[in-house]
NUKE-441931 format. One record per residue (C-alpha): residue in three letters; x negated, y negated, z; residue number from 0. Coordinates in steps of 0.25 Angstrom, whole numbers, plus 2048, in hexadecimal, padded with zeros to 3 digits. Example, Ala and Ser with C-alpha at 12.3 -4.5 7.8 and 13.67 -1.06 7.14 Angstrom:
<rs>
<r rest="ALA" px="7CF" py="812" pz="81F" nr="0"/>
<r rest="SER" px="7C9" py="804" pz="81D" nr="1"/>
</rs>
This chain:
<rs>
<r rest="UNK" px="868" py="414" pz="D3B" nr="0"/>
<r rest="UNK" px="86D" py="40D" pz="D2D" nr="1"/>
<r rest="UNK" px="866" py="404" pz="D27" nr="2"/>
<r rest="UNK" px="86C" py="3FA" pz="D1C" nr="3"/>
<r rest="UNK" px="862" py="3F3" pz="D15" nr="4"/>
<r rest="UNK" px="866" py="3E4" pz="D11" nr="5"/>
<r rest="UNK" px="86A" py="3E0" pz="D03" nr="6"/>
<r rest="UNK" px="863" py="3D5" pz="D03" nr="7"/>
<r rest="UNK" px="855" py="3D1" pz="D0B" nr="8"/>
<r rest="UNK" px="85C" py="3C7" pz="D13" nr="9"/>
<r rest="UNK" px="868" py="3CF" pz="D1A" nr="10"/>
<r rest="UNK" px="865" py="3D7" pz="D25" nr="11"/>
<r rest="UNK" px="865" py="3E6" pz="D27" nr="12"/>
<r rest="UNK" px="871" py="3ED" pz="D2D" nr="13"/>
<r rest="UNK" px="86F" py="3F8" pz="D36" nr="14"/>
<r rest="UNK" px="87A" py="403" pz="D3A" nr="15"/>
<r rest="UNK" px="87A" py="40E" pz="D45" nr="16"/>
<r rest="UNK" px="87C" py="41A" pz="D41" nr="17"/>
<r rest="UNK" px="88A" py="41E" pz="D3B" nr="18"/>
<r rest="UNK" px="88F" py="412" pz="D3C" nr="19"/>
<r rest="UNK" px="894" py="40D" pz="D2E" nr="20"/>
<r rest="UNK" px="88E" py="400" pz="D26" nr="21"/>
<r rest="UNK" px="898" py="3F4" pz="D29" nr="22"/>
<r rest="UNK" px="8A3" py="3F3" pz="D1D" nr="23"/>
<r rest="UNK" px="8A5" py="402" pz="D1D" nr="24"/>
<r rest="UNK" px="8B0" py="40B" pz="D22" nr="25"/>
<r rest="UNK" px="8C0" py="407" pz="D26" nr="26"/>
<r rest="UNK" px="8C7" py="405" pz="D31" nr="27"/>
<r rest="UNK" px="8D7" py="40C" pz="D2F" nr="28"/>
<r rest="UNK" px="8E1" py="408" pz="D38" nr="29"/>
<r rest="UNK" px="8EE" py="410" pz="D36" nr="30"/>
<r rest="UNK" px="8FD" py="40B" pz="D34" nr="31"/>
<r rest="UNK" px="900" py="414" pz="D40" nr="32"/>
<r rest="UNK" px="8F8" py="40B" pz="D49" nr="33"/>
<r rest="UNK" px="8FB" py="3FE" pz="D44" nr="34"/>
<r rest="UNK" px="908" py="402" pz="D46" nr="35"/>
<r rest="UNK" px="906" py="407" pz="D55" nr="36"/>
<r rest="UNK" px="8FE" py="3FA" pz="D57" nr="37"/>
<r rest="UNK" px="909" py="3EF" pz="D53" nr="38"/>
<r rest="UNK" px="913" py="3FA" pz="D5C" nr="39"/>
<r rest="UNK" px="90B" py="3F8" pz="D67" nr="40"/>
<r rest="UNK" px="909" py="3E9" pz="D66" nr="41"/>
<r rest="UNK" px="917" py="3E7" pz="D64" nr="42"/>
<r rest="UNK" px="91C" py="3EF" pz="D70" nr="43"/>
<r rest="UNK" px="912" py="3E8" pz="D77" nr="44"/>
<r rest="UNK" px="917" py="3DA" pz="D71" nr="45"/>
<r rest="UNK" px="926" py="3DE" pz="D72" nr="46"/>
<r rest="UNK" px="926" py="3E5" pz="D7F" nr="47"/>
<r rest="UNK" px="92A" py="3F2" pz="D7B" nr="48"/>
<r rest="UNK" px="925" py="401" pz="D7B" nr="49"/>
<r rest="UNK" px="91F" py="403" pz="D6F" nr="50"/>
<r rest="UNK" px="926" py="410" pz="D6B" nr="51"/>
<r rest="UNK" px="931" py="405" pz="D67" nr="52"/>
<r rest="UNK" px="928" py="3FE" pz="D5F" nr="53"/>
<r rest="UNK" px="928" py="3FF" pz="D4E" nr="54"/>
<r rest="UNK" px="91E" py="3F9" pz="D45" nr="55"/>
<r rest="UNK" px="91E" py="3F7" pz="D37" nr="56"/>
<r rest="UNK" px="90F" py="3F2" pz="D30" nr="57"/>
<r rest="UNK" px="910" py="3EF" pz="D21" nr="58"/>
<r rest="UNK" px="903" py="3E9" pz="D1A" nr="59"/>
<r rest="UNK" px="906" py="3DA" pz="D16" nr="60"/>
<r rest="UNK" px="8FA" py="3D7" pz="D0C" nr="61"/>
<r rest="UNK" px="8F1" py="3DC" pz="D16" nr="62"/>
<r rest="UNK" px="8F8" py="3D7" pz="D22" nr="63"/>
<r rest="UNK" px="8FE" py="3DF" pz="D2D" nr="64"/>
<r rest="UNK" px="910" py="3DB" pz="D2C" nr="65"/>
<r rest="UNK" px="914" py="3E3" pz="D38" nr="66"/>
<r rest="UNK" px="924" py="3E5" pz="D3C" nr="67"/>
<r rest="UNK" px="926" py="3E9" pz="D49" nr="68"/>
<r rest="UNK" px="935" py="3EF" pz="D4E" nr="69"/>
<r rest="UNK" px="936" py="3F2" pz="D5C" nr="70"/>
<r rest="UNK" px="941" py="3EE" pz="D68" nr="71"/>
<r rest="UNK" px="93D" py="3E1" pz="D71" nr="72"/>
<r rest="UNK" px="942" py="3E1" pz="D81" nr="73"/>
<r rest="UNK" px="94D" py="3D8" pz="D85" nr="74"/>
<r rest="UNK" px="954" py="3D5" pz="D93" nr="75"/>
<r rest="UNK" px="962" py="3DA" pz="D95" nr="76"/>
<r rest="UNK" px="96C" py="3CF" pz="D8F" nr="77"/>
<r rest="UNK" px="973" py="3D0" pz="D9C" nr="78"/>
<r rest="UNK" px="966" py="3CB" pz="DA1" nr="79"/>
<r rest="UNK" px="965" py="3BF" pz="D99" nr="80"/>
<r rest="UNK" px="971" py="3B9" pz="D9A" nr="81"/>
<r rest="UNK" px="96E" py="3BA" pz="DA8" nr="82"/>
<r rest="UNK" px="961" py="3B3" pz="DA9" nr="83"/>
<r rest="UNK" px="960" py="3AA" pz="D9B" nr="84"/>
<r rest="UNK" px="951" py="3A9" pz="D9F" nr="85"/>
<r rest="UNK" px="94C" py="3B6" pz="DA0" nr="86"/>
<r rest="UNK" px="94B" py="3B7" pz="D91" nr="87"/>
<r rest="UNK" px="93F" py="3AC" pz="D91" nr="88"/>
<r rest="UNK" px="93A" py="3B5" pz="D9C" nr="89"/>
<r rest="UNK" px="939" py="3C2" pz="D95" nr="90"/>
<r rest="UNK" px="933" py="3BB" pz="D88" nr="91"/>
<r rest="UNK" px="93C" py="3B5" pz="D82" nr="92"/>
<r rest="UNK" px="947" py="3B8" pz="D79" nr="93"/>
<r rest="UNK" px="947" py="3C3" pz="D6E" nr="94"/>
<r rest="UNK" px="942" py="3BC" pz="D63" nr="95"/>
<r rest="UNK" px="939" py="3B5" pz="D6C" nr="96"/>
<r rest="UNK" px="932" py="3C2" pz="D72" nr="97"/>
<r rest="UNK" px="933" py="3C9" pz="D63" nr="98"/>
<r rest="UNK" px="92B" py="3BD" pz="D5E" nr="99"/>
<r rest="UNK" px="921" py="3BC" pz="D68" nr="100"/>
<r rest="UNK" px="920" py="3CB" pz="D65" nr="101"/>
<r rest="UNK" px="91D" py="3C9" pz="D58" nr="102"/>
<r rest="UNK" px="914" py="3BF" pz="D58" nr="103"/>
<r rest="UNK" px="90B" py="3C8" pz="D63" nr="104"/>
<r rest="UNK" px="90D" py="3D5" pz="D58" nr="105"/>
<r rest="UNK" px="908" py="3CB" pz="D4D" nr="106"/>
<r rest="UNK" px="8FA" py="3C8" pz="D56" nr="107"/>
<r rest="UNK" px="8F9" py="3D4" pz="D5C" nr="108"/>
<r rest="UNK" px="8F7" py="3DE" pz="D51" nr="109"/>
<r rest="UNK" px="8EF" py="3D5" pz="D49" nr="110"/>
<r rest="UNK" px="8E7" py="3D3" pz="D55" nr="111"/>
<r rest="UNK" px="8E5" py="3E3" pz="D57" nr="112"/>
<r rest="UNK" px="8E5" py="3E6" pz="D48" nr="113"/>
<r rest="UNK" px="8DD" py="3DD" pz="D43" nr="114"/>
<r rest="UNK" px="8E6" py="3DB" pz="D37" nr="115"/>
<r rest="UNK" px="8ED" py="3D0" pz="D33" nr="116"/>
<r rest="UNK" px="8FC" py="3D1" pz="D36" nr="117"/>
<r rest="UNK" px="904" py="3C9" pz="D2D" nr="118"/>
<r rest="UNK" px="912" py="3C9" pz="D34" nr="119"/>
<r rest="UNK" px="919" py="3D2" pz="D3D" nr="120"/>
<r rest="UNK" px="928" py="3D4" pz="D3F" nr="121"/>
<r rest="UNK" px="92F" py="3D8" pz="D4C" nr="122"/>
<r rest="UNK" px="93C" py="3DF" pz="D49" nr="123"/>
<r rest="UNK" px="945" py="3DF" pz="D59" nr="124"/>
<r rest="UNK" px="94C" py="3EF" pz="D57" nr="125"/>
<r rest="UNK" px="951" py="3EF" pz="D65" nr="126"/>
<r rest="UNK" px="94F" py="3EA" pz="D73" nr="127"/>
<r rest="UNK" px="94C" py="3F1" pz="D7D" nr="128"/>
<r rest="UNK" px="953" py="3EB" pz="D8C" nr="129"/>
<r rest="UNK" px="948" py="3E8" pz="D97" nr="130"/>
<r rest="UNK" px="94B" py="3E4" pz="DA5" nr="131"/>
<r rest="UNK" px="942" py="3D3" pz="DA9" nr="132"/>
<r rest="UNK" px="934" py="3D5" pz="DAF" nr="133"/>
<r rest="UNK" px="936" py="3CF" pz="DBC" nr="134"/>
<r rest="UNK" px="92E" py="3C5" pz="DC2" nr="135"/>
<r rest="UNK" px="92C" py="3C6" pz="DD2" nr="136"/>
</rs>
């Protein structure tokens, strides 16, 4: 076991397992690869789509995380809409609505996971991809 001795009479001494390293020593790396595979996955998971569809950017912004993200968003046939008007509420809202709201869910989430401050994040709609209503029974 190691032992510190305090610097002064009045702190208290600290005593470590062994290998374990003193408190303020060593580093934690995370690489760019999986932040980037991290912001993917909440944005797949925010936007509703696979994540092999999904790209991220992560710049540094004075020590902020600014994250871009490009990947398509689901949409109901247009048919369908014109259709039933009130099916786009239903499914979320509109386009700009559920990008948002997507938006909004990246900017917590991987601040949440990362523990890093994320300064903005931009959501850049590449494409949509057509899905059929969940029904309701």
């Amino acid at each position: 076991m190691t032992t510190l001795t305090p610097v002064a009479p009045s702190l208290p001494v600290l005593q470590l397992a062994p290998g374990l390293v003193p408190p303020g020593r060593g580093r934690t790396t995370v690489s760019t690869r999986a932040l980037n595979r991290l912001v993917s996955a909440v944005a797949a998971e925010a936007l509703g789509v696979s994540v092999a569809t999904v790209g991220t950017t992560i710049t540094d912004d004075r020590g902020s995380l600014a994250l871009t993200v490009s990947a398509p968003i689901p949409i109901l046939s247009l048919t369908r809409v014109a259709r039933d008007p009130l099916i786009v509420p239903r499914s979320g809202g509109t386009i700009l609505e559920r990008a948002e709201q997507a938006r909004q869910h990246i900017h917590h989430r991987a601040g949440e996971l990362t523990g890093s401050v994320v300064s903005c994040v931009s959501v850049q709609l590449t494409g949509v991809d057509f899905k059929a209503e969940d029904r309701v029974t």
